[in-house]
C-alpha positions in Angstrom: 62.2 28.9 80.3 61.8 27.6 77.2 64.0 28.0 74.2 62.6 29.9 70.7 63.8 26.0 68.9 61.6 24.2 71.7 58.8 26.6 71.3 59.1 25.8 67.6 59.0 22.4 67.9 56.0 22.5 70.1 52.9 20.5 68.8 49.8 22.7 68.3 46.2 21.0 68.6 44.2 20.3 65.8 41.5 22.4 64.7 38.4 20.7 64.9 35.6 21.5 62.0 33.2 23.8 62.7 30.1 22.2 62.3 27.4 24.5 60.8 23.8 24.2 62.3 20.8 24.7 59.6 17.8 26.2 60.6 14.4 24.1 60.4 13.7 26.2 56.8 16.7 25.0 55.5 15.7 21.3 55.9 12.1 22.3 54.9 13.4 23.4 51.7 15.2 21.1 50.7 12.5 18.7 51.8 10.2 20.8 49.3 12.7 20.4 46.4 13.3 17.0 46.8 9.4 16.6 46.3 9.3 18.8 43.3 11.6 16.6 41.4 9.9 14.1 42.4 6.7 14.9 41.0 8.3 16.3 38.1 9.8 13.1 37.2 6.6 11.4 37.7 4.8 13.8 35.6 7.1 13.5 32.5 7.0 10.1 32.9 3.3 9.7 32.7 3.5 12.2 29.5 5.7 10.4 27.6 4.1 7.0 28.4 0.4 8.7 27.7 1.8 10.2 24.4 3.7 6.4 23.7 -0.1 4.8 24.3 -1.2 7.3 22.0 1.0 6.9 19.0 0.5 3.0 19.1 -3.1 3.6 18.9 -2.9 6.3 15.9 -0.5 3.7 14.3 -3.1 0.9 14.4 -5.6 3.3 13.0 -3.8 4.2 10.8 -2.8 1.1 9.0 -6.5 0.0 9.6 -7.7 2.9 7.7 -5.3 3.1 5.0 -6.5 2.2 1.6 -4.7 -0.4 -0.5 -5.4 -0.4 -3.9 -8.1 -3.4 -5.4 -6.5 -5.8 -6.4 -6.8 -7.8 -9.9 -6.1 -11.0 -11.3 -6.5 -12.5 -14.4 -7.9 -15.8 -15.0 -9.2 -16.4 -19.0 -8.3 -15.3 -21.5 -8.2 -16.6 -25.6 -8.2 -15.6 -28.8 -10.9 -17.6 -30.9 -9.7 -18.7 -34.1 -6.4 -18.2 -34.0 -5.2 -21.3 -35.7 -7.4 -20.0 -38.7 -5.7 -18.6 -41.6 -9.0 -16.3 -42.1 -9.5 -15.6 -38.4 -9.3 -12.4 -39.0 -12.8 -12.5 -40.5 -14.5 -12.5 -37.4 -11.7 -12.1 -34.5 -13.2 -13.0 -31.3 -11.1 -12.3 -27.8 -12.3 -13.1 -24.4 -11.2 -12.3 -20.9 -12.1 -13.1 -17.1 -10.8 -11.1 -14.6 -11.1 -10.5 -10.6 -11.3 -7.2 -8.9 -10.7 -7.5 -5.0 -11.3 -5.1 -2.5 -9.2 -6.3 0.1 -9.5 -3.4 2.5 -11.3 -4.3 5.7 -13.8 -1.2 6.5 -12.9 0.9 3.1 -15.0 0.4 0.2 -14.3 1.4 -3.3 -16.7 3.4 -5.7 -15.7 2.9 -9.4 -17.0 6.0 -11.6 -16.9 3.3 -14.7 -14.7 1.1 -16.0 -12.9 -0.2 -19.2 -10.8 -3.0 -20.2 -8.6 -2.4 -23.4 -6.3 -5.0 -25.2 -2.8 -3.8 -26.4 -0.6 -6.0 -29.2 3.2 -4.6 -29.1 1.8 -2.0 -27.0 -1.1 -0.6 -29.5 -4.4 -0.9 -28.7 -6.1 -3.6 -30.9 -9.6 -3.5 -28.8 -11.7 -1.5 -26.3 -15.1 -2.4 -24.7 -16.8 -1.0 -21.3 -16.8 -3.5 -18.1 -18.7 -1.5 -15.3 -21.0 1.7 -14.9 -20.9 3.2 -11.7 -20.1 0.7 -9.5 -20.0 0.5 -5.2 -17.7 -2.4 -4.2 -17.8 -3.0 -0.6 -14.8 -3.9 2.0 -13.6 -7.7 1.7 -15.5 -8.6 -1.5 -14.6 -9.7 -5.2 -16.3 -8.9 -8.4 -16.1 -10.9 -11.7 -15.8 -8.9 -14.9 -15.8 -10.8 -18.0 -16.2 -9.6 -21.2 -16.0 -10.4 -25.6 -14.2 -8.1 -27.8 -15.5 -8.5 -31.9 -16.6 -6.6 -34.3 -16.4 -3.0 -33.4 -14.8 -3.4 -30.6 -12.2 -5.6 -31.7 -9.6 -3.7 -34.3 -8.0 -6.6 -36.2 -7.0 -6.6 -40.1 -5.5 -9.2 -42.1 -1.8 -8.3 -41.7 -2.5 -8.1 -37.7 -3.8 -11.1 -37.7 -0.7 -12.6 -40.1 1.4 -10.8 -37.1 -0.5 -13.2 -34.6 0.4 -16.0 -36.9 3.9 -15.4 -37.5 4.5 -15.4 -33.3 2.0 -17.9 -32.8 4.7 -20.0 -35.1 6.7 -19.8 -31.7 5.1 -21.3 -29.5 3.1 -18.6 -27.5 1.5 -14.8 -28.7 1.5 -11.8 -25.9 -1.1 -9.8 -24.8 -1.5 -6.6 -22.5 -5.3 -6.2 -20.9 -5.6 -3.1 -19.4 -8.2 -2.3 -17.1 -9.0 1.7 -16.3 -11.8 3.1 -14.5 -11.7 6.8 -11.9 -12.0 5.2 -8.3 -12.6 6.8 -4.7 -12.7 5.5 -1.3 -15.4 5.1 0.9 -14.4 5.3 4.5 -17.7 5.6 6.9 -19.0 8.9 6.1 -16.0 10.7 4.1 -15.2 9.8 -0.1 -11.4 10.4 -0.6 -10.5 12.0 -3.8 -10.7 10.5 -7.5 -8.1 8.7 -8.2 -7.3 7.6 -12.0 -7.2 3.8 -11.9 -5.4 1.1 -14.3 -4.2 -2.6 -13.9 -1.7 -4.1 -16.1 -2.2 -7.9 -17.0 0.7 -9.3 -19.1 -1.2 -12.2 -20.7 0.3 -14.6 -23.4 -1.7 -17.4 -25.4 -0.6 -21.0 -26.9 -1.0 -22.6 -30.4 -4.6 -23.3 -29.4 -5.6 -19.1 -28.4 -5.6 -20.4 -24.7 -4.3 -18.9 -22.0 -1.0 -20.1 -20.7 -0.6 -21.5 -17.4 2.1 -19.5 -16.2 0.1 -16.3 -16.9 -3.1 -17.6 -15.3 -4.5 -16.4 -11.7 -1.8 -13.8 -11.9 -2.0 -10.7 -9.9 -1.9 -7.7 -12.3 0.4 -4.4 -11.2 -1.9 -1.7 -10.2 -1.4 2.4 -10.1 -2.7 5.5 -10.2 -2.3 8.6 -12.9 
């Protein structure tokens, strides 16, 4: 008969796991949700690669179909004269410049436009450069014009003024262009926009213009 110590130090078995059984649902479920993420991965993936494809294309558009501003340059420009002591008798000042529509399928309507000269920032001279004017995607337009008599606002102490800095070496200019512009993209006008190009021009000895201020790209903006 055993003792209560040798019962005590008698080894029990170990319990085995019970393994649990699923039913056929249980695997069919699980099945089914594996094939719901699934698809739901899939799904969002296409989305976001569909709504990627899309926003590159509405980029491209939209740096296709965003208008830049013409561009300008100037490439004349001289005061007649202006060695003359009396050139202020018949002042004579002439200009060349470039518009360029650089936009690839945008054209640019121009209501009119104007091209005014500034001395020490007043206006010394105004004349009219273009009536209503269409200028079409990728092209350039020349615009030349005289300023004199009436248009040309020059006394004799002005002129002594071109003189005295002509004395220096070089006399500065401002030509302004200004005109009320609107883009043309296929069937739709965008608003009016108030146009003006700033050309910072300055003359030599002779009234000519200066190299370093010829076929220079003039600062556009709008008002």
């Amino acid at each position: 008969m055993n003792t209560p110590t040798q019962l005590a130090e008698t080894k029990t078995p170990e319990q085995r796991p019970i393994k649990r059984h699923h039913t056929p649902r249980y695997y069919a479920q699980r099945v089914k949700d594996s094939l719901t993420t699934r698809v739901s991965k899939l799904i969002c993936a296409v989305f976001l690669g569909l709504l990627f494809i899309v926003g590159i294309i509405t980029f491209i558009l939209w740096l296709s179909l965003r208008p830049h501003r013409p561009r300008f340059f100037i490439h004349h420009f001289s005061v007649l004269g202006l060695g003359l002591d009396n050139g202020y008798k018949n002042p004579e000042i002439v200009f060349n410049v470039t518009a360029r529509n650089s936009n690839l399928n945008i054209g640019i309507y121009y209501d009119s436009m104007v091209g005014s000269v500034y001395y020490k920032n007043q206006k010394i001279g105004s004349t009219p450069l273009l009536d209503e004017y269409y200028e079409g995607p990728k092209t350039t337009k020349v615009l030349t014009a005289a300023l004199s008599g009436g248009t040309l606002n020059v006394d004799r102490h002005r002129w002594m003024e071109f003189t005295k800095e002509r004395s220096k070496g070089a006399v500065g200019f401002r030509l302004e262009i200004s005109s009320t512009i609107r883009f043309r993209i296929s069937a739709w006008d965008s608003k009016h926009h108030g146009m003006h190009a700033n050309c910072d021009v300055s003359v030599g000895r002779d009234g000519l213009i200066l190299p370093s201020s010829m076929d220079v790209r003039c600062p556009v903006y709008f008002s």
